[in-house]
C-alpha positions as CSV (number, residue, x, y, z in Angstrom):
1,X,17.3,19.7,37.6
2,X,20.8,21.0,39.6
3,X,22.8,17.9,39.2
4,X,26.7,17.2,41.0
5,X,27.6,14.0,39.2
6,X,25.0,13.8,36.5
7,X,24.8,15.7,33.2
8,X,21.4,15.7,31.2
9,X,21.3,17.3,27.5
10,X,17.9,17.0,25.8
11,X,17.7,17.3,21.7
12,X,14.0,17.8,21.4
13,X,14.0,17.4,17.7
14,X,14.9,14.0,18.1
15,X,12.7,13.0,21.3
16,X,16.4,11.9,22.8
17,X,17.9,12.9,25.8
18,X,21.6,11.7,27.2
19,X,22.3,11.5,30.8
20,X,26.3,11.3,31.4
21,X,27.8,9.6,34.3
22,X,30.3,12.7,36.0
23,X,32.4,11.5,38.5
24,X,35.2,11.5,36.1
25,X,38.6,11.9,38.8
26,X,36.7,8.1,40.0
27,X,36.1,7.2,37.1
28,X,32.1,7.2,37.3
29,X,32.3,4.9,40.7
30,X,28.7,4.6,41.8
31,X,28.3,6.6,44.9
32,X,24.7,6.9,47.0
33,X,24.4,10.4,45.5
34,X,25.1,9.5,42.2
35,X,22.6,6.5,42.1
36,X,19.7,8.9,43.0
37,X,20.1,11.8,40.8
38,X,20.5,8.5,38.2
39,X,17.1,7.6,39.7
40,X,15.5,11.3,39.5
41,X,16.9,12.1,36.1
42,X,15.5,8.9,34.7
43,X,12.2,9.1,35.9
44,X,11.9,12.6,35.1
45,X,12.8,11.4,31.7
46,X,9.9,8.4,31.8
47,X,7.4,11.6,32.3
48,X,8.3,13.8,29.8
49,X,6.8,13.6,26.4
50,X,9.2,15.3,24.6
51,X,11.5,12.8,25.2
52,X,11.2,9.1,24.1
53,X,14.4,7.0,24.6
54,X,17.5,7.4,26.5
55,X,21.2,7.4,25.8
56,X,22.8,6.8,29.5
57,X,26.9,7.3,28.9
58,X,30.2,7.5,31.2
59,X,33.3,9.2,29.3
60,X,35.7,7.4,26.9
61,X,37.8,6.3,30.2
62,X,35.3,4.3,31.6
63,X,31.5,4.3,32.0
64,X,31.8,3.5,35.8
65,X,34.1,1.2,37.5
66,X,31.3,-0.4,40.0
67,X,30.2,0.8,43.3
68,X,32.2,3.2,45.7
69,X,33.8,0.8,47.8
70,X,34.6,3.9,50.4
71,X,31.0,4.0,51.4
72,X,30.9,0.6,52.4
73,X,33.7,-1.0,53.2
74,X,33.0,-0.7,57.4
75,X,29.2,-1.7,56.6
76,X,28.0,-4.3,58.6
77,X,25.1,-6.1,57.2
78,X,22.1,-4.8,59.3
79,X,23.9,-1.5,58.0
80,X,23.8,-2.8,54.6
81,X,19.9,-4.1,54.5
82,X,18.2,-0.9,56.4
83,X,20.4,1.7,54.3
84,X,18.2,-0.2,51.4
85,X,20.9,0.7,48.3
86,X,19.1,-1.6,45.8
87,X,16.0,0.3,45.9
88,X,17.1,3.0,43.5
89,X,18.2,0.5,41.3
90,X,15.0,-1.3,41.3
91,X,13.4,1.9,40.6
92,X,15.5,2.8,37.4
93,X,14.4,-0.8,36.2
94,X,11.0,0.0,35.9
95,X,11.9,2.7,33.9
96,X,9.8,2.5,30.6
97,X,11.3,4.3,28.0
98,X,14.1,2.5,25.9
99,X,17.6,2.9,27.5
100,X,20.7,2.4,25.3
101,X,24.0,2.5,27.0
102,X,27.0,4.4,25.6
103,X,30.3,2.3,27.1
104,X,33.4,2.9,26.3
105,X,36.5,2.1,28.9
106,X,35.3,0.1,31.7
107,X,32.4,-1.0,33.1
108,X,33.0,-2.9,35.9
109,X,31.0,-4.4,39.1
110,X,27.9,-2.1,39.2
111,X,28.9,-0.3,36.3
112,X,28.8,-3.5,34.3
113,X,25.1,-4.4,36.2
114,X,24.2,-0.9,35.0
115,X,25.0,-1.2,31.6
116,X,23.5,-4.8,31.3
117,X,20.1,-3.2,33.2
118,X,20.0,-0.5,30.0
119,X,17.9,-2.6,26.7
120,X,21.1,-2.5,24.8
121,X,24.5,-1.4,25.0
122,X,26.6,0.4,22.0
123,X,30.6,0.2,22.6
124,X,33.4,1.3,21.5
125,X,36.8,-0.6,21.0
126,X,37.8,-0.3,24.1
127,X,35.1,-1.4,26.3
128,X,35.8,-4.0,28.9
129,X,32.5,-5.8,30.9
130,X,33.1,-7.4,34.5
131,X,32.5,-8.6,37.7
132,X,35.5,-8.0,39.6
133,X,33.6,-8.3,43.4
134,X,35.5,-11.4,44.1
135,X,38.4,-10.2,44.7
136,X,37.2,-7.9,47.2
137,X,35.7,-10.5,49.1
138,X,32.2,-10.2,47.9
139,X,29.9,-11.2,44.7
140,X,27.8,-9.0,42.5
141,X,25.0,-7.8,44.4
142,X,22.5,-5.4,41.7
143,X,21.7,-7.8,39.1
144,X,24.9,-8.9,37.9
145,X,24.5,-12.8,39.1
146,X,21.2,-12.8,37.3
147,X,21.4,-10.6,34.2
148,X,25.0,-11.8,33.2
149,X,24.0,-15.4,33.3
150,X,21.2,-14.3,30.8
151,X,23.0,-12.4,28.8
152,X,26.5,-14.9,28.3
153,X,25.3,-18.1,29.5
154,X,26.0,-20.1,32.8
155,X,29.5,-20.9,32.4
156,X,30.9,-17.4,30.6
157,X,29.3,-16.2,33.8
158,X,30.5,-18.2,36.5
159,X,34.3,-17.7,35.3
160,X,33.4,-14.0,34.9
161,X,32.1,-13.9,38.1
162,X,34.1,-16.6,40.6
163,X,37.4,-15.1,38.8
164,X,37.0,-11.5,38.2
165,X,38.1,-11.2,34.7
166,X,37.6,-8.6,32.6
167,X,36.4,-9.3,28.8
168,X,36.9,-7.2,26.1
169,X,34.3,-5.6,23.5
170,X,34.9,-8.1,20.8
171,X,34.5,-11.0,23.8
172,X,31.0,-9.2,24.7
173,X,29.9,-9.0,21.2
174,X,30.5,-12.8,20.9
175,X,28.8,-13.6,24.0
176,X,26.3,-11.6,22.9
177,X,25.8,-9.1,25.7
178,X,26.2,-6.1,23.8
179,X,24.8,-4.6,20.2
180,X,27.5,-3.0,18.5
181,X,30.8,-2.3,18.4
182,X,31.9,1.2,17.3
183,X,35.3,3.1,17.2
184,X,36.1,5.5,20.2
185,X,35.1,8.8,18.5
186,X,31.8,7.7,17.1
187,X,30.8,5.0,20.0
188,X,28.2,8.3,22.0
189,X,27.1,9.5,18.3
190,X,26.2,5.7,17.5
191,X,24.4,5.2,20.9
192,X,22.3,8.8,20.0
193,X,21.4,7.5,16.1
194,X,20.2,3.8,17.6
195,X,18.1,6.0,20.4
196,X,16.6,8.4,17.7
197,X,15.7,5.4,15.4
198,X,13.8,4.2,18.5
199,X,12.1,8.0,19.0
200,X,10.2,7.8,15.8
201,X,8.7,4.7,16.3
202,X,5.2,5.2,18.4
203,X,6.0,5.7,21.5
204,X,3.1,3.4,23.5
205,X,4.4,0.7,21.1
206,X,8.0,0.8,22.0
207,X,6.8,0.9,25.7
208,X,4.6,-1.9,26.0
209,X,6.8,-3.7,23.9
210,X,10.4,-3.8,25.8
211,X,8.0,-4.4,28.6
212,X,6.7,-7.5,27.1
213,X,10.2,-8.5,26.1
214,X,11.5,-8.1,29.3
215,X,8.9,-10.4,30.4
216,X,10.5,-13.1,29.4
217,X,12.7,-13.2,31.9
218,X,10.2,-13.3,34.2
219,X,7.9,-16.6,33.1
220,X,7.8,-19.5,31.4
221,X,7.1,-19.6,27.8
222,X,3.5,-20.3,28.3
223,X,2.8,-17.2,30.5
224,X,4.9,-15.2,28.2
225,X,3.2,-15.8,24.6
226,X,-0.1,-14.8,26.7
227,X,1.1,-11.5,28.0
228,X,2.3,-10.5,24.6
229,X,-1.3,-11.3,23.3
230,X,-2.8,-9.0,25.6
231,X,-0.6,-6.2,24.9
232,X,-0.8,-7.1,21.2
233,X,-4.7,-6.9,21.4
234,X,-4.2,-3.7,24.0
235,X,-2.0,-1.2,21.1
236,X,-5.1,-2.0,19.2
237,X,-6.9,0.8,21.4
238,X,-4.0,3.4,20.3
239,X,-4.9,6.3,17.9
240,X,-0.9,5.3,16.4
241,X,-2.1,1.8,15.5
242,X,-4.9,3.2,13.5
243,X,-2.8,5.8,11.9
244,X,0.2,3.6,11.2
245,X,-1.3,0.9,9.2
246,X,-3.8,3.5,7.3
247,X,0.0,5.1,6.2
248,X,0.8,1.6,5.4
249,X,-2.2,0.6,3.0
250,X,-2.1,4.0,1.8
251,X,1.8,4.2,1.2
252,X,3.0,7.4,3.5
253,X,4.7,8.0,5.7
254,X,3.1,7.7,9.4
255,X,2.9,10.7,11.8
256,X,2.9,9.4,15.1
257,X,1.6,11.5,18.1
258,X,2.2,8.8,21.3
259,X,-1.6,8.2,21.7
């Protein structure tokens, strides 16, 4: 794929491929163009079998600083609604291979809303998470309102959000929004070894299983213990099921094949 703010690097021996934010003289800032080569790499990711998770990274400076506020700062809002923005990002979120973010620096506005939209999130020291749109006169429009309150908690996310401060990667761990914290030097290597632990596992499995996770989101308690029956009962028609718990009576090693 030719690619102007997007880098892609595949390891096939790992099933793992890392898609790098490069807009680096703006710091990542989440431009129209880059949003749908995000989109295209991504899904083209989702269809290829020799790749089964994701590492999605910035640089150590920042992973991306949030929307570019040059494209829309003269908007008006029937501007704003039929230029439909949010439909590429609703489009990487049905992405269903395992994302793991790689943030180091900052990820701010929509680059805090990407992050959080990734299944987890591996940073380094320096990482700072926020939702500075406040202070521009506007709120978090790609998740952020909605994710971050699940992620920290109500009121961690209203003083994130109705102040605009920043908090640090030690705050984030706390508040649980993120996995890990990692050095600078090792925070991409980390994100890559958590992706290729992911990679070995049967791949229909993982699938249907963040999906079921993310479910939960979506329904009450009720609905969600009966959609993870079904797919529970469902990976019982996979060739990988049948293989991984013969290695496991027989004590091997499984060889998964993603059927």
């Amino acid at each position: 794929m030719s690619m102007e703010f997007i880098l892609i690097n595949k390891d096939a021996a790992k099933f793992v491929a890392h898609i790098q934010l490069n807009r680096p003289k703006e710091l990542n800032a989440l431009n129209a163009q880059l949003m749908t080569e995000l989109r295209d790499a991504l899904q083209e990711m989702d269809t290829d079998d020799t790749i089964h998770a994701v590492v999605l990274s910035g640089n150590e400076k920042a992973f991306a600083v949030g929307a570019d506020i040059k494209e829309m700062a003269d908007k008006s809002t029937i501007d704003m609604y039929l230029e439909d923005k949010f439909s590429v990002w609703d489009a990487i979120r049905k992405i269903k291979k395992p994302i793991i973010a790689a943030v180091s620096g900052f990820a701010l506005g929509g680059g805090c809303e990407l992050a959080m939209m990734c299944d987890m999130i591996v940073a380094s020291e320096t990482a700072q998470f926020g939702q500075p749109e406040i202070k521009i006169g506007v709120m978090p429009g790609a998740g952020g309102t909605q994710r971050l309150t699940r992620a920290v908690g109500k009121v961690r996310a209203m003083e994130m959000i109705l102040t605009g401060k920043f908090i640090s990667a030690e705050e984030a761990l706390q508040a649980g929004l993120i996995n890990k914290i990692v050095p600078v030097e090792l925070y991409l290597e980390d994100a890559v070894k958590l992706a290729a632990e992911i990679a070995k596992m049967p791949s229909i499995a993982v699938r249907i299983a963040k999906e079921t996770v993310l479910k939960a989101f979506e329904t009450s308690l009720e609905e969600g213990l009966a959609f993870e029956r079904k797919n529970f009962y469902l990976l019982f028609s996979s060739e990988d099921q049948k293989e991984g718990m013969k290695a496991f009576i027989e004590k091997r090693k499984p060889e998964f094949e993603g059927r």
